[in-house]
C-alpha positions as CSV (number, residue, x, y, z in Angstrom):
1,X,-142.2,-1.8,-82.2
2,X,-143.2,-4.5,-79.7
3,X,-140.9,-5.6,-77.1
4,X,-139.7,-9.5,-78.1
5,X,-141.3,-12.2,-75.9
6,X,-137.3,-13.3,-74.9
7,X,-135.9,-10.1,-74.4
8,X,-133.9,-10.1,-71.5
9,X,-134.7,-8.2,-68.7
10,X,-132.8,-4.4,-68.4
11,X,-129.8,-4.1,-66.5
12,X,-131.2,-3.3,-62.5
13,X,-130.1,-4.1,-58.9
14,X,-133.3,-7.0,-59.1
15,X,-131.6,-8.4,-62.2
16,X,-127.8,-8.3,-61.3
17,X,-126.4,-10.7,-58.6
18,X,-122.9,-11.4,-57.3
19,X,-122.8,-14.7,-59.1
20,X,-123.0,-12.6,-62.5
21,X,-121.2,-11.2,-65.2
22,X,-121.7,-8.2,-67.1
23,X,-119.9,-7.2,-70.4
24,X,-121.1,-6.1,-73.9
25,X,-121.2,-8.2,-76.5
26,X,-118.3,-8.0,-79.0
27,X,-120.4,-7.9,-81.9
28,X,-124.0,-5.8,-80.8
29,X,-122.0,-3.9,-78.3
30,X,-125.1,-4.5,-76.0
31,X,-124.7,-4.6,-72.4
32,X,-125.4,-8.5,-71.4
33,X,-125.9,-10.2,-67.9
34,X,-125.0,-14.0,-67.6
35,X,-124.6,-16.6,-64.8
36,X,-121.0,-16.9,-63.4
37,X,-120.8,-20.5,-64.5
38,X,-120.9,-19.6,-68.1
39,X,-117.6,-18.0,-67.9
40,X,-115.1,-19.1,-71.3
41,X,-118.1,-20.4,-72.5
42,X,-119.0,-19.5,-76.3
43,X,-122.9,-18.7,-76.3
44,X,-125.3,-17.1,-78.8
45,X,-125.7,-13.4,-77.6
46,X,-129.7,-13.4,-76.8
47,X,-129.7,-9.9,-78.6
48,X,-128.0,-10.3,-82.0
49,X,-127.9,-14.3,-82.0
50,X,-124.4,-13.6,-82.9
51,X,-121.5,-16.4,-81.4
52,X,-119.8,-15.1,-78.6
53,X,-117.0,-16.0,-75.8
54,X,-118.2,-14.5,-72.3
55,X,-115.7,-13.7,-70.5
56,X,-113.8,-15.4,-67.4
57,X,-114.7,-12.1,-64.8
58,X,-116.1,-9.0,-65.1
59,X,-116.7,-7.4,-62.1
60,X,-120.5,-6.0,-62.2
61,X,-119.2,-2.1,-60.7
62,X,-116.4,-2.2,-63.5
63,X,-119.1,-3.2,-66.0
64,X,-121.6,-0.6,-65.0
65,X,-119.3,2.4,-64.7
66,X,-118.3,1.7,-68.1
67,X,-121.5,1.0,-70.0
68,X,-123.0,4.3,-71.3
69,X,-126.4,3.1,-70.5
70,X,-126.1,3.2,-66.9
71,X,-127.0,6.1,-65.2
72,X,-126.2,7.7,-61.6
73,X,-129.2,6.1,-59.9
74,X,-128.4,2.8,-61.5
75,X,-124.9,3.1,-60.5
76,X,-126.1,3.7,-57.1
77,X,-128.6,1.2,-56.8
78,X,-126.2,-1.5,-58.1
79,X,-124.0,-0.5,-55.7
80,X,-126.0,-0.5,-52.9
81,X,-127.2,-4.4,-54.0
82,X,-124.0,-5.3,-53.6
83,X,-123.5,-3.8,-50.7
84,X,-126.4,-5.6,-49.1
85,X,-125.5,-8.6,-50.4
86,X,-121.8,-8.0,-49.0
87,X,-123.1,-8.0,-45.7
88,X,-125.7,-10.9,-45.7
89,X,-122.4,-12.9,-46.9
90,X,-120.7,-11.6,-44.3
91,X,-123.2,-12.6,-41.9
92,X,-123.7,-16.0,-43.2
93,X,-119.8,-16.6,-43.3
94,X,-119.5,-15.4,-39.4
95,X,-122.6,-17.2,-38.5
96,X,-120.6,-19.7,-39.9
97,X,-117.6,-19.7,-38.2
98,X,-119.3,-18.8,-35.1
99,X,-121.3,-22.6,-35.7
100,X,-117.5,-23.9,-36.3
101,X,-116.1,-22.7,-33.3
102,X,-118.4,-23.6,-31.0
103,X,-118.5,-26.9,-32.3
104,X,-114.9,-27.4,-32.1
105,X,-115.3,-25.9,-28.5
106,X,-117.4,-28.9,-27.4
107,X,-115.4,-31.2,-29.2
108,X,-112.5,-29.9,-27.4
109,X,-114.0,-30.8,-24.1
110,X,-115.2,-33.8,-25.3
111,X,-111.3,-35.1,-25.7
112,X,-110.7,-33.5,-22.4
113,X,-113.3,-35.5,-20.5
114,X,-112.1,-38.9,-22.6
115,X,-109.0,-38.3,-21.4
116,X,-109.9,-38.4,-18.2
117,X,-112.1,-40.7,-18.2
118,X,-108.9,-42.8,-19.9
119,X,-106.7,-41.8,-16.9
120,X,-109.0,-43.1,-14.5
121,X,-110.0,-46.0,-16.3
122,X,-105.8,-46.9,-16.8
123,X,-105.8,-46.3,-12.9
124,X,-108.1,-48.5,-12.0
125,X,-106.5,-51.2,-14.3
126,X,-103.1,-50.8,-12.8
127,X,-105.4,-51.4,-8.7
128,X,-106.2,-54.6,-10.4
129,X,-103.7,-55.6,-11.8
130,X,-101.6,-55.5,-8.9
C-alpha cells in the first residue's frame, strides 16, 4: 500500500525539536508530533482524522521512552538532539548575558563620567556665582 501524500514524517531527531510535543493519540494510539503552541488545543489527529485535545506538555524523552515504537538508537539519537540543542541554548543565553553585562558595564561608566562631569560643571557654577 502507498504511503499517503500527507503522512507525517516518522518520529526522528530531524523531526523532533524542543518546541514540540509528543503523545499518542487517544483514539489511534499513534505516536504524534505537534508544535508547542498547539498545546489545549482540540485538532484533528492527521492519522485517524479523529478530534483530539493535545496536551499542555509532554516532555519529548518521556514520550519516547514510552512509545513502543522507539527503539535504542532512536532513543539515543533523540537524546543526543536534545543535548545539542541544550548547549546551543546555553550558549545563546550566555552570549546573551555576556552582551548584557557588558553593556550595563559601559553604561555604568557612562553615569560615572556624568557625574563627574556634573560635579565639575556645579563647581564651576558656584566660581561664578560668587
Amino acid at each position: 500500500m502507498p504511503a499517503k501524500k500527507n503522512a507525517p514524517e516518522p518520529l526522528s531527531p530531524e523531526t523532533v525539536t524542543e518546541h514540540d510535543l509528543v503523545f499518542d493519540c487517544p483514539e489511534c494510539k499513534k505516536l504524534l508530533v505537534i508544535d508547542e503552541r498547539a498545546a489545549d488545543l482540540k485538532i484533528n489527529c492527521p492519522l485517524c482524522g479523529k478530534e483530539i485535545q493535545v496536551p499542555q506538555q509532554v516532555h519529548v524523552t518521556q514520550a519516547i521512552e514510552h512509545h513502543d515504537a522507539a527503539t535504542g538508537a532512536e532513543k539515543r539519537d533523540l537524546l543526543q538532539k536534545q543535548i545539542a540543542e541544550n548547549r546551543m541554548q546555553y550558549t545563546e543565553a550566555m552570549n546573551k548575558w555576556h552582551d548584557h553585562v557588558t553593556q550595563a558595564n559601559r553604561l555604568k561608566v557612562r553615569i560615572q563620567k556624568l557625574d563627574q562631569d556634573h560635579e565639575k560643571m556645579e563647581e564651576q557654577l558656584k566660581k561664578i556665582g560668587k
